[in-house]
C-alpha positions in Angstrom: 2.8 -6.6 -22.7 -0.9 -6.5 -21.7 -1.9 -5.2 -18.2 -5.1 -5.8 -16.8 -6.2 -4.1 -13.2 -8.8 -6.1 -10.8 -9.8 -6.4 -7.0 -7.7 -9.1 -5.2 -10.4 -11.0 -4.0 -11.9 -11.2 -7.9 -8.7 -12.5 -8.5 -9.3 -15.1 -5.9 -7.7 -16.6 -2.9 -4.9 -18.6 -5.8 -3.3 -14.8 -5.5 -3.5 -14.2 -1.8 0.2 -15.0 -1.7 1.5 -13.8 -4.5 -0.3 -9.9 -3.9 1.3 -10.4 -0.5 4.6 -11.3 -2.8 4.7 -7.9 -4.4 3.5 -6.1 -1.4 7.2 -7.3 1.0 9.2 -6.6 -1.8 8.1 -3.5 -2.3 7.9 -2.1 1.2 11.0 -5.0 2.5 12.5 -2.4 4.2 10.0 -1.3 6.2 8.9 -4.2 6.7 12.4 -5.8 7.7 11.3 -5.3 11.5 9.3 -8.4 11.3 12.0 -10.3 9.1 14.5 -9.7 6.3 13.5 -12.7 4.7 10.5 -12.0 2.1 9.8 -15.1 2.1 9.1 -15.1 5.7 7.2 -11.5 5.3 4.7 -12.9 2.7 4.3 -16.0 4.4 3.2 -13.3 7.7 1.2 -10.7 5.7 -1.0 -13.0 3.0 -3.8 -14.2 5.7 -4.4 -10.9 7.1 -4.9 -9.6 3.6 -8.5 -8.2 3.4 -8.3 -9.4 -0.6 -11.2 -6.5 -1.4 -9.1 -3.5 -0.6 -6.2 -4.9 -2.8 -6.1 -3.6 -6.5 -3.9 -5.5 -8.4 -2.2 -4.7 -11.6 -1.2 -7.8 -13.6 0.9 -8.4 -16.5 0.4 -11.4 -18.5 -2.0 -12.8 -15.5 0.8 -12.2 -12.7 0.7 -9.5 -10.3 3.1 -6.7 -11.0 1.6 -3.7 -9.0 -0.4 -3.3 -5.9 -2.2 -0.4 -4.3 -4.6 -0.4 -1.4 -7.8 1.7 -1.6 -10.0 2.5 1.7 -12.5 4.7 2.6 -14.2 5.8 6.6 -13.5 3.6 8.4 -12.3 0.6 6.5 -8.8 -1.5 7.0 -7.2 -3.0 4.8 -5.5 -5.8 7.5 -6.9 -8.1 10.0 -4.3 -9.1 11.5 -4.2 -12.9 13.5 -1.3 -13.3 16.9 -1.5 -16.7 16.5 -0.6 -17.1 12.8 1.9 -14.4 13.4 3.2 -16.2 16.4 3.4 -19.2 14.3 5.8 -17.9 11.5 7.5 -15.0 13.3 8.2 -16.8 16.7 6.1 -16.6 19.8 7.5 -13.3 21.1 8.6 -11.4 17.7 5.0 -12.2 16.8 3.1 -11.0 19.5 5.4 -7.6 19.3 4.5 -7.6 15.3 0.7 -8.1 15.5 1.1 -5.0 18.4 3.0 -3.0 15.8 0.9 -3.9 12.6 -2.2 -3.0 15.2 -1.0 0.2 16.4 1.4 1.4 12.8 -1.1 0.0 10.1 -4.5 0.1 11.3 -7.1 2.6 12.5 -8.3 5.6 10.4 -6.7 8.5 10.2 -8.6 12.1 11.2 -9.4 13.0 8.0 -11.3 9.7 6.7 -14.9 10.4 5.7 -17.3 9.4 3.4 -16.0 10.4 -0.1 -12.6 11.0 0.5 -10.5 7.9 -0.9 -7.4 7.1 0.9 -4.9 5.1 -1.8 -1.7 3.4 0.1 0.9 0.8 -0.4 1.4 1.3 -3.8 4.1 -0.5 -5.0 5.9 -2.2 -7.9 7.7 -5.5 -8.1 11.1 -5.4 -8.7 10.9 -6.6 -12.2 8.2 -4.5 -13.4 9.6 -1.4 -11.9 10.4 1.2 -15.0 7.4 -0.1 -17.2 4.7 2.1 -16.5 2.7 0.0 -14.8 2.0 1.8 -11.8 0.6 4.9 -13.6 -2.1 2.0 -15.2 -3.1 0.9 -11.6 -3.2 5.0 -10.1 -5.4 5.9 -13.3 -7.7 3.1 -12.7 -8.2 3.8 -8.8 -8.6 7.7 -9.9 -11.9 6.1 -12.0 -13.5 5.4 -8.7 -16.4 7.5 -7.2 -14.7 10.2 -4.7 -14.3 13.7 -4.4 -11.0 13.1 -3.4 -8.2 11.1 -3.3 -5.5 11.0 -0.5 -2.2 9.7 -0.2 -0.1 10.1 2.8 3.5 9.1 4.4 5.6 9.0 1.0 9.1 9.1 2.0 10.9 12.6 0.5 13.5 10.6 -1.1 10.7 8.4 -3.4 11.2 10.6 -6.4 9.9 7.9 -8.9 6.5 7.8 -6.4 6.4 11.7 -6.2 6.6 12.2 -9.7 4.1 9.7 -10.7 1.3 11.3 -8.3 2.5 15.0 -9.3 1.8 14.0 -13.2 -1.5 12.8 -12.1 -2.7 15.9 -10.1 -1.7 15.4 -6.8 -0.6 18.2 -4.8 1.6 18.2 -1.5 -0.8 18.9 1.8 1.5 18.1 3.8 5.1 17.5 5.0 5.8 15.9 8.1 9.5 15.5 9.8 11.3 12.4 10.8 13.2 12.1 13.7 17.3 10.8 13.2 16.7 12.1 10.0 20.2 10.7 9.1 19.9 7.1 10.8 16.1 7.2 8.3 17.5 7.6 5.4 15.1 10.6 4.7 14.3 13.6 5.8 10.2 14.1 5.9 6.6 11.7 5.0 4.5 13.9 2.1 1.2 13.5 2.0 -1.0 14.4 -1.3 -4.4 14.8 -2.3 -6.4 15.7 -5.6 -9.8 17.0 -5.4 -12.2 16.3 -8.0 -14.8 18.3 -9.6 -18.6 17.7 -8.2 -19.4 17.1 -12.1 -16.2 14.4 -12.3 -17.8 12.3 -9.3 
């Protein structure tokens, strides 16, 4: 099995849909307010892909991992209500680019120069197990930062949480859910490693 990492939009726009492919199937159920069907969810998500904040882990020349990297100010989604509208229906679309506007977007207090915010890491389905992941997260933890932050992992994503632990990350924070019971889990965890001045 080889694995090769790149940028998305090195890849080209012949993977837009198929890094949005990995992306729903990974995060389906959170997703499944804007449809259950992931066909439907990567047919909604691949045009507002900003393909340069996409890292891509392939095996065999198909994506198999995905992770999103940004920094300041940057998003990784630029979200269209029309082209929403036109796969997700004219209301459930205008009430998903609202959502995807106010849930997905917008940095977060601590963003800053330097500090590396890696998110929507994910797997597909039949890659999961492989180590594949830990080839993506070692190559992102190449880039130059003097830190690296990862927030809003769900407390019962042990695979996730074990991954970033064996690769330095520390807890920061802990943050409760309400309806803990109706969620599923219990609190978001957010990590961060700090990097040496001498590493950067």
């Amino acid at each position: 099995m080889t694995i090769d990492v790149a940028r998305a939009d090195e890849l080209g726009e012949d993977y837009r849909h198929r890094v949005a492919d990995v992306l729903v199937h990974g995060f389906a159920e959170d997703f499944a307010f804007f449809s259950k069907d992931t066909r439907v969810l990567a047919d909604a998500f691949a045009p507002m892909l900003i393909l340069e904040r996409f890292h891509v882990a392939l095996v065999d020349g198909e994506p198999a991992a995905v992770a999103v990297v940004t920094e300041g100010e940057q998003e990784c989604f630029t979200p269209d209500r029309r082209a929403l509208q036109r796969v997700l229906g004219p209301l459930h679309g205008m009430i998903s680019y609202r959502i995807i506007r106010s849930q997905f977007m917008g940095a977060y207090s601590g963003a800053r120069e330097g500090l590396v915010e890696i998110a929507f890491v994910t797997t597909a389905p039949q890659h999961q197990g492989k180590g594949i992941a830990t080839v993506l997260m070692r190559r992102l933890l190449e880039l130059p930062a003097d830190e690296f932050v990862l927030r809003d992992i769900k407390d019962t994503n042990t695979p996730a949480l074990r991954l970033y632990t064996k690769l330095g990350f520390t807890e920061t924070m802990r943050r409760r859910v309400r309806f803990a019971k109706r969620a599923g889990f219990s609190a978001y965890i957010s990590m961060s490693v700090v990097r040496a001045a001498a590493d950067v």
